[in-house]
C-alpha positions in Angstrom: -5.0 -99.1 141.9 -1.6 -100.6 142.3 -0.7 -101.4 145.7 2.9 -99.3 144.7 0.8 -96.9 143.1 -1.1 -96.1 146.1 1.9 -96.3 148.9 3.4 -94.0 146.2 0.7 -91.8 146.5 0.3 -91.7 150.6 4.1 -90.9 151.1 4.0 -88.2 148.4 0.6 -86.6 150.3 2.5 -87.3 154.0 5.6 -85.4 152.4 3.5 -82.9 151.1 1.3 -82.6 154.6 4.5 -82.4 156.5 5.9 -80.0 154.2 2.5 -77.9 154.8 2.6 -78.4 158.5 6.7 -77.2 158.4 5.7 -74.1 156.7 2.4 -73.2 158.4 4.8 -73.5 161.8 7.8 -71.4 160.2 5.1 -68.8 159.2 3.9 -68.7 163.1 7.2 -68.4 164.6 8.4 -65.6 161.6 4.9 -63.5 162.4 6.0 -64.1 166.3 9.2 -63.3 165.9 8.5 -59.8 164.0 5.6 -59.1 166.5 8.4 -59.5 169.0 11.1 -57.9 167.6 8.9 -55.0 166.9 8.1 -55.2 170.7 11.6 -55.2 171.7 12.7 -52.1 169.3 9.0 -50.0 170.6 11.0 -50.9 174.3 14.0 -49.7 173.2 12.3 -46.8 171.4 10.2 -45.8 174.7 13.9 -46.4 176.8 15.6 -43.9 174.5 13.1 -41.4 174.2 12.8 -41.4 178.0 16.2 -41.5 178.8 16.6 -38.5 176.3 13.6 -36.6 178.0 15.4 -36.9 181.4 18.4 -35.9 180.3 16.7 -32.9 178.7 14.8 -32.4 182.3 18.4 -32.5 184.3 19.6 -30.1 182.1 16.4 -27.9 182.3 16.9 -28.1 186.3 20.6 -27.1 185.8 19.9 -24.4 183.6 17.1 -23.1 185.8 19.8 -22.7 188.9 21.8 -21.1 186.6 19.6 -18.4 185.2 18.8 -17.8 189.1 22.7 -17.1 189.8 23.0 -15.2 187.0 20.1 -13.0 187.5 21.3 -12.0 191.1 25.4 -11.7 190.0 24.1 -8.8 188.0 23.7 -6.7 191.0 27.7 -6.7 190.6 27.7 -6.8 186.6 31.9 -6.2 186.7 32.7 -9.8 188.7 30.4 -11.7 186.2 32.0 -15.0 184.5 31.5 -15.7 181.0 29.4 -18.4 181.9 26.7 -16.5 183.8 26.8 -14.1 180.7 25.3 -17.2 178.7 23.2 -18.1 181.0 20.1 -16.8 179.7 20.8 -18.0 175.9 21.4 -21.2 177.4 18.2 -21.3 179.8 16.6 -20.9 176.4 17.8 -23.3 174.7 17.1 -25.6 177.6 13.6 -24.5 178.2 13.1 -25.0 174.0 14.5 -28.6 174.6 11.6 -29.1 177.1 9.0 -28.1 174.9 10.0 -30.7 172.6 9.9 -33.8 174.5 7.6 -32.6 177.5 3.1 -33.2 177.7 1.0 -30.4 177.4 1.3 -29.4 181.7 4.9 -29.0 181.2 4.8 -27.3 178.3 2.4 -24.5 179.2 5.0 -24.3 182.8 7.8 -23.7 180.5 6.2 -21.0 178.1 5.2 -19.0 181.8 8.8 -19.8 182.4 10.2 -18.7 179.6 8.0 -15.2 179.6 8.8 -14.5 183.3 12.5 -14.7 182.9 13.2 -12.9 180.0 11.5 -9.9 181.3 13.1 -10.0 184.6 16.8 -11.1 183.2 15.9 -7.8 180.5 14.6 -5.7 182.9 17.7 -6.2 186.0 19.9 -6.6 182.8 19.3 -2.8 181.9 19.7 -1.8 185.1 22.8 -3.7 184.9 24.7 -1.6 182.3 23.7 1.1 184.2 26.1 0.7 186.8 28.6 -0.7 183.8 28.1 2.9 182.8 28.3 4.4 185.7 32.1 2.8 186.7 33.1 3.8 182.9 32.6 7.2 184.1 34.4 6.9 187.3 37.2 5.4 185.6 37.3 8.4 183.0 37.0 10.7 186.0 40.0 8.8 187.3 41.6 9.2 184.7 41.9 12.8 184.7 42.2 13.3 188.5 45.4 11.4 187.8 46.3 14.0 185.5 45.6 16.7 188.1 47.5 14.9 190.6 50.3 14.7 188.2 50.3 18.8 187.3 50.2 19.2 191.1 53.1 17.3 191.9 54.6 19.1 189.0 53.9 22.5 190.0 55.2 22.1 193.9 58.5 20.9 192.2 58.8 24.0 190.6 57.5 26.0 193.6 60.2 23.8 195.5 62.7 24.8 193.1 62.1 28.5 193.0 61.8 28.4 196.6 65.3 26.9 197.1 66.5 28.9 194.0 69.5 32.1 194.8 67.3 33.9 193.0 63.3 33.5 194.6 61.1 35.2 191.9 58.5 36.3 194.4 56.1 36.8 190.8 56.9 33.5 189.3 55.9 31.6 193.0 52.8 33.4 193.2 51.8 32.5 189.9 52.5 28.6 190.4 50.4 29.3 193.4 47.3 30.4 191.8 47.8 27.3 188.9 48.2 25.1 192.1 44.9 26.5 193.3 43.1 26.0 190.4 44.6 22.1 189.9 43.4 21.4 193.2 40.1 23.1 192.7 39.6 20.9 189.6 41.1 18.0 190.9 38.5 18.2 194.0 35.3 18.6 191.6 36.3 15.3 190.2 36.8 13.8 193.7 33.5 14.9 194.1 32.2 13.6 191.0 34.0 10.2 191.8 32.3 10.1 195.4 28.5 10.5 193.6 29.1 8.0 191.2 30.0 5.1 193.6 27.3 6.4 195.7 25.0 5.7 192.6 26.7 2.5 191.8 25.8 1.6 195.6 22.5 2.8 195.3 22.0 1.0 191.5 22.9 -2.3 193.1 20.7 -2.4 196.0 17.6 -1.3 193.6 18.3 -4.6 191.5 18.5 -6.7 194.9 15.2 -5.3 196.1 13.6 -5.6 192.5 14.6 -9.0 192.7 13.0 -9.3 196.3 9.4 -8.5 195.0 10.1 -11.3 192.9 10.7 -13.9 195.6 7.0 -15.6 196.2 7.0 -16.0 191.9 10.4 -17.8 191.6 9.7 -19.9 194.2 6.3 -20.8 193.3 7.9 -21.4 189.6 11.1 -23.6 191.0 9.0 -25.7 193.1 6.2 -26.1 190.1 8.6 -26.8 187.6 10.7 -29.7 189.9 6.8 -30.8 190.5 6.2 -31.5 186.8 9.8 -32.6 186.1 9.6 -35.1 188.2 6.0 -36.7 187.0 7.5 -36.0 183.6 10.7 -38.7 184.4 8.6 -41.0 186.6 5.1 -41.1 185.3 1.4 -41.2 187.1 1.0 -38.6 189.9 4.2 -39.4 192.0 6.2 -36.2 192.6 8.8 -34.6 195.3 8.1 -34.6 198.5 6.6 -31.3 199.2 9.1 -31.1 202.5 12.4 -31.5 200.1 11.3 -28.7 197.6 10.3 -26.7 200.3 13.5 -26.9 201.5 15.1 -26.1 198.1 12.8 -23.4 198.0 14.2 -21.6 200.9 17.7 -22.0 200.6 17.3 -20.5 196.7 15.5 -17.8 198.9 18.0 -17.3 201.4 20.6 -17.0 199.1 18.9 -13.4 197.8 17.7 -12.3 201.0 21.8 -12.7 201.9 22.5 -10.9 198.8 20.3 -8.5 199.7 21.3 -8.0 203.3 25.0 -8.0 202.3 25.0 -5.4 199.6 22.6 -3.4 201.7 24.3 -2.9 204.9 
């Protein structure tokens, strides 16, 4: 062979070799650069997801307070905000949320959750509109005591009159004076009325406080199981809240009632 020939030949197979080796490399870095940019978007995945499920935790925990207030503002259903009116569709929601991004422990907490709170917001709720009901009436009964007050007032103005008249119409006094009587006879039936029915709005209030008092060991078992698994839910493994803190939590939740309670007993 030609000594051209063959020199030819070796730099054409040492171009070809290096070509080989450049692409057998850029294959290796391309396979370990998708491997890692597929590990760096799973990170990213795994951050977003868990940043996602804490916020939907927080909010859980929020909501949970909130369905708590709510429940115990009902024992005065006429001072209640608009918020604590939405509290239970939005404890929902909430709980829902959970469901969707929580394991299987969690889960099953928030379907016990989710049971136990709408029978107890359903059942203080009715009992609720009861004493709704109840003021209606004492403000229709208002209503017409005012009336009653008004024909009084009206009647001792003519009594006045016909009293301070020339002409006294002994007939026309005495017959003001049995209307009068029968105004104020009316007039105190109502007052009567009136009395009872804040007596039963009284009474109303203080059976929703102590129906919520039987209920005490539950929601507290419930708040401090459900900031339990919250909290294994955002950190992972078996770590949880210091029994001490929730505890603590737990009481002052409690405490707030029992004050309820006390107060609107008295």
């Amino acid at each position: 062979m030609d000594q051209s020939v063959s020199a030819l030949l070796i730099a054409a197979l040492t171009s070809l070799f290096t070509l080989l080796g450049v692409y057998v490399a850029n294959r290796h870095n391309s396979k370990e650069n998708t491997k890692r940019l597929e590990f760096d978007l799973d990170i990213k995945e795994k951050e977003r997801l868990h940043t996602l499920k804490k916020d939907i935790l927080f909010t859980a925990n929020d909501e949970f307070i909130k369905i708590n207030k709510a429940i115990g503002g009902l024992a005065n259903p006429l001072t209640i905000s608009i918020e604590d009116n939405d509290a239970y569709n939005t404890f929902l929601i909430a709980m829902n949320r959970v469901v969707l991004v929580g394991n299987k422990e969690i889960t099953l907490l928030v379907s016990e959750l989710i049971d136990f709170y709408t029978y107890l917001y359903l059942e203080i709720k009715e009992m609720s509109d009861e004493i709704v009901e109840i003021d209606n009436n004492i403000k229709i009964k208002q209503h017409f005591s005012d009336k009653h007050t008004a024909e009084i007032d009206r009647i001792l103005s003519l009594m006045q009159l016909n009293y301070e008249s020339d002409e006294v119409s002994v007939k026309r006094y005495e017959k003001h004076q049995i209307t009068l009587k029968k105004q104020m006879e009316r007039r105190a039936e109502i007052f009567s009325d009136i009395n009872n029915l804040h007596a039963s709005k009284v009474e109303k209030s203080k059976e929703i406080l102590l129906k919520m008092g039987e209920y005490f060991p539950k929601i507290s078992r419930l708040s401090k199981k459900f900031s339990v698994s919250a909290r294994k839910e955002m950190i992972g493994g078996e770590d949880y809240l210091d029994s001490e803190l929730i505890d603590s939590a737990t009481i002052k939740f409690v405490e707030y009632y029992k004050d309820l309670i006390e107060k609107n007993t008295a």
